[in-house]
C-alpha positions in Angstrom: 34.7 0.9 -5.5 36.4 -2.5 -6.1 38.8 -2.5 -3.0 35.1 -1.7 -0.8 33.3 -4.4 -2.7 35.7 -7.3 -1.8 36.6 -5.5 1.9 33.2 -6.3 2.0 33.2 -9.6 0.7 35.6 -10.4 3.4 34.1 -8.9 6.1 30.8 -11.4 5.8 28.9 -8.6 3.8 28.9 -10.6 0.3 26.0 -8.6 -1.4 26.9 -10.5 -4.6 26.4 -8.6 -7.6 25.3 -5.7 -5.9 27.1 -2.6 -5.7 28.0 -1.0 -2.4 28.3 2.7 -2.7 30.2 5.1 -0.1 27.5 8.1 0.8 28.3 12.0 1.4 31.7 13.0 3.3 30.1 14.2 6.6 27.4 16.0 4.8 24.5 13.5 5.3 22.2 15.6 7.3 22.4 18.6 5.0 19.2 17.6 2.3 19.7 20.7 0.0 23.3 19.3 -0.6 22.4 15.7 -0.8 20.5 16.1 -3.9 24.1 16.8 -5.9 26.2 14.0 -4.2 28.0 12.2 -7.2 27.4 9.0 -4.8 24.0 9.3 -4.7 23.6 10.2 -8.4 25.7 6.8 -8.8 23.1 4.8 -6.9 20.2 6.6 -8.9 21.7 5.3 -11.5 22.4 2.2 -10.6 19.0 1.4 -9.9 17.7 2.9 -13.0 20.1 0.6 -14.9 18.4 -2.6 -13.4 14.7 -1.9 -13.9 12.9 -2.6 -17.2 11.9 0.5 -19.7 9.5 2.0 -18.4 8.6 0.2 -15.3 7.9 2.2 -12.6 9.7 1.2 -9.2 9.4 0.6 -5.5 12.3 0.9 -3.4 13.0 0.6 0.2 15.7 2.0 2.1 16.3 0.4 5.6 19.1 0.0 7.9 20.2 -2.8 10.7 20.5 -0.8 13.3 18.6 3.1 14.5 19.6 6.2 13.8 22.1 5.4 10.6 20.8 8.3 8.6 18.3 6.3 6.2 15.6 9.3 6.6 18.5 11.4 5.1 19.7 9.4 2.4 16.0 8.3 1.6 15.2 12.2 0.9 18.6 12.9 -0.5 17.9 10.0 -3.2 14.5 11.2 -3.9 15.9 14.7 -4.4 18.2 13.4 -6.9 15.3 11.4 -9.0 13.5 14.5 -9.3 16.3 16.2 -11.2 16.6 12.9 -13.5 14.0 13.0 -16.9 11.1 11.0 -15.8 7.7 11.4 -13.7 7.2 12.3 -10.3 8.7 10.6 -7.4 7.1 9.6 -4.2 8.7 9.7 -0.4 6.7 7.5 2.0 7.8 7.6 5.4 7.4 3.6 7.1 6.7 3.0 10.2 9.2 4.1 13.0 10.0 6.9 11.1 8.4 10.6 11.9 5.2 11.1 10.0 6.0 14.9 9.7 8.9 14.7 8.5 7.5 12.8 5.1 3.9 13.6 4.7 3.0 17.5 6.3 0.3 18.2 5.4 -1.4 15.2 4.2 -4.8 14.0 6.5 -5.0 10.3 5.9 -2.1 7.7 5.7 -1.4 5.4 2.2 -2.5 2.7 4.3 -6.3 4.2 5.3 -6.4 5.8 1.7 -6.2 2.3 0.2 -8.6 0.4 2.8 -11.2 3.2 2.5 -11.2 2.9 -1.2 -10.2 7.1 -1.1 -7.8 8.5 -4.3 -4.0 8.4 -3.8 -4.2 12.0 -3.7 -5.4 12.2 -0.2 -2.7 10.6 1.1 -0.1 12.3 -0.4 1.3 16.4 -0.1 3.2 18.2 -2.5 7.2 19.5 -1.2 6.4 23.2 -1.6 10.0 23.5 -3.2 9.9 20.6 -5.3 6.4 20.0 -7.2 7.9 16.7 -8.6 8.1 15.3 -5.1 5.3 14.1 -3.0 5.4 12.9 0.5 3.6 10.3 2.4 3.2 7.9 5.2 2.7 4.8 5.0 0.6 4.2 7.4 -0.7 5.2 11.1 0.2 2.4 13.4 3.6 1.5 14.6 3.7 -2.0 12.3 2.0 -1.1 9.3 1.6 -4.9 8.3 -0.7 -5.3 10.7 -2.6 -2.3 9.1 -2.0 -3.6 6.1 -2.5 -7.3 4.3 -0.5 -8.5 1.5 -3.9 -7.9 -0.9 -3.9 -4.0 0.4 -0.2 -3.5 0.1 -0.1 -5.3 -3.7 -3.2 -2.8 -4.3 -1.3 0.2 -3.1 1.8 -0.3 -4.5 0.0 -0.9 -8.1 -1.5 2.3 -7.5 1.9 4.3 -6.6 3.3 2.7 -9.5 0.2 3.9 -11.8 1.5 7.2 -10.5 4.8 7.7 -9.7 8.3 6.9 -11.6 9.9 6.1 -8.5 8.2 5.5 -5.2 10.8 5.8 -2.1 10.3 3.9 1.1 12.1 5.4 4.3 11.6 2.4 6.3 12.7 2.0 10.1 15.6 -0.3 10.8 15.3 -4.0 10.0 16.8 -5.2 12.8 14.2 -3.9 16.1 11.8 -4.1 13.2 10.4 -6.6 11.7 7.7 -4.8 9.1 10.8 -3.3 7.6 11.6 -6.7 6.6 8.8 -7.9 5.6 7.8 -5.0 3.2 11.0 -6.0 1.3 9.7 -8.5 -0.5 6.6 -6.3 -1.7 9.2 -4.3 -3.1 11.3 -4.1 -6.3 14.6 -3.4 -4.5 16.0 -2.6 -1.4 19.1 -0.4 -0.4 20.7 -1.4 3.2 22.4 2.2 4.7 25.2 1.5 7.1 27.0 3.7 9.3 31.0 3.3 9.1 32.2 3.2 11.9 29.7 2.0 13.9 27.4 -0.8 12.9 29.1 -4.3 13.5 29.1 -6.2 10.4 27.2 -9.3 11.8 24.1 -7.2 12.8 24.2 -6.1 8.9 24.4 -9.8 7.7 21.5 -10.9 10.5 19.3 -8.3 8.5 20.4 -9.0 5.0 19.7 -13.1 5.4 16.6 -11.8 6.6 15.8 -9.8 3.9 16.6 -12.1 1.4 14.5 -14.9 3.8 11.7 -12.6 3.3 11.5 -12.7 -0.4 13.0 -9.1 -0.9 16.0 -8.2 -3.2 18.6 -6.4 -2.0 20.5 -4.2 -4.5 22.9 -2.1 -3.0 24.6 -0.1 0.3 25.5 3.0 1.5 27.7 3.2 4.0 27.0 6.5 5.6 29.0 9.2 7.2 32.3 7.5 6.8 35.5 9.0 7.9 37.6 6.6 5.9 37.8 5.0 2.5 36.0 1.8 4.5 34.9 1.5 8.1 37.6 0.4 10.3 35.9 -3.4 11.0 36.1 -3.6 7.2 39.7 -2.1 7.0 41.2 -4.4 9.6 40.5 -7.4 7.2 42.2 -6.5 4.1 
């Protein structure tokens, strides 16, 4: 991944140490095949390689721009931590993103089960075909930091990691959304999924200084659905 990582470099995107790591060949949407992408295994990894033993972690998956497949990547990346040794893994669903699709089944939010002082287990539902992955949603509203203060969210996300191994957080895109943003600096990493051949490289580095203005840590890419080796606005600098 070399000649991507300094394509990027070039193209604005300097993500300095962190990796950037291509995503499935066309096959995003398809979650059942996600879970056995050697990319993804590679960024599964990769994060596990930065955390400290035994710490449980938080991290967020966001894009710059809508519809760049971060729901899909989220739940493919969850998928693979569940077939890694360790605990149970958690997929919350941020706001922006479709409560059923993370969290059927589950009658109150993260968000109301934390202000109403109820157990974690009432905001969360088992995946009937994976009992090592739960499901969640962050919260009700459409920003959840207003539903949430930074005393709540430290509370809940002390209480996911009292639970969980890995707690994933499908989070709308930064860039229209500002709570994504902001959440990243609650978190202990964040991944930015981009779509090749589509997303223009300075909307990506808008979000990412934001990110990083925010407090939160961002520790790899994914560029998504690419049809080349690198996106074409990334090709044409080399």
């Amino acid at each position: 991944m070399s000649k991507l990582y300094e394509a990027a470099q070039h193209a604005g995107l300097d993500l300095g140490a962190q990796s950037v790591i291509s995503s499935a060949r066309g096959a995003v949407a398809l979650e059942d095949r996600l879970r056995t992408v050697p990319e993804l295994v590679n960024l599964y990894y990769l994060i596990q390689s930065m955390r400290a033993p035994d710490r449980p972690l938080v991290v967020q998956f966001m894009a710059a721009t809508p519809r760049e497949g971060t729901s899909s990547i989220a739940r493919g990346f969850a998928e693979v931590a569940t077939h890694q040794p360790g605990g149970r893994v958690l997929l919350a669903a941020c706001g922006g993103v479709q409560a059923d699709a993370h969290g059927r089944g589950a009658h109150l939010s993260l968000a109301a089960a934390v202000k109403g002082d109820h157990p974690l287990e009432s905001a969360v539902a088992v995946v009937p075909t994976n009992p090592s992955l739960d499901t969640a949603r962050l919260s009700d509203a459409a920003h959840p930091l207003l539903d949430l203060d930074a005393t709540s969210l430290v509370k809940l996300f002390d209480a996911v990691r009292g639970t969980y191994d890995i707690t994933v957080l499908d989070c709308a895109a930064g860039g229209p959304n500002p709570d994504s943003v902001a959440l990243s600096r609650f978190c202990d990493g964040t991944i930015l999924v981009i779509r090749a051949e589509t997303v223009r490289s300075q909307v990506v580095e808008a979000v990412r200084r934001s990110i990083e203005r925010s407090g939160g840590n961002i520790v790899g890419a994914v560029l998504n659905g690419r049809r080349r080796y690198i996106p074409s606005w990334l090709y044409k600098l080399l």
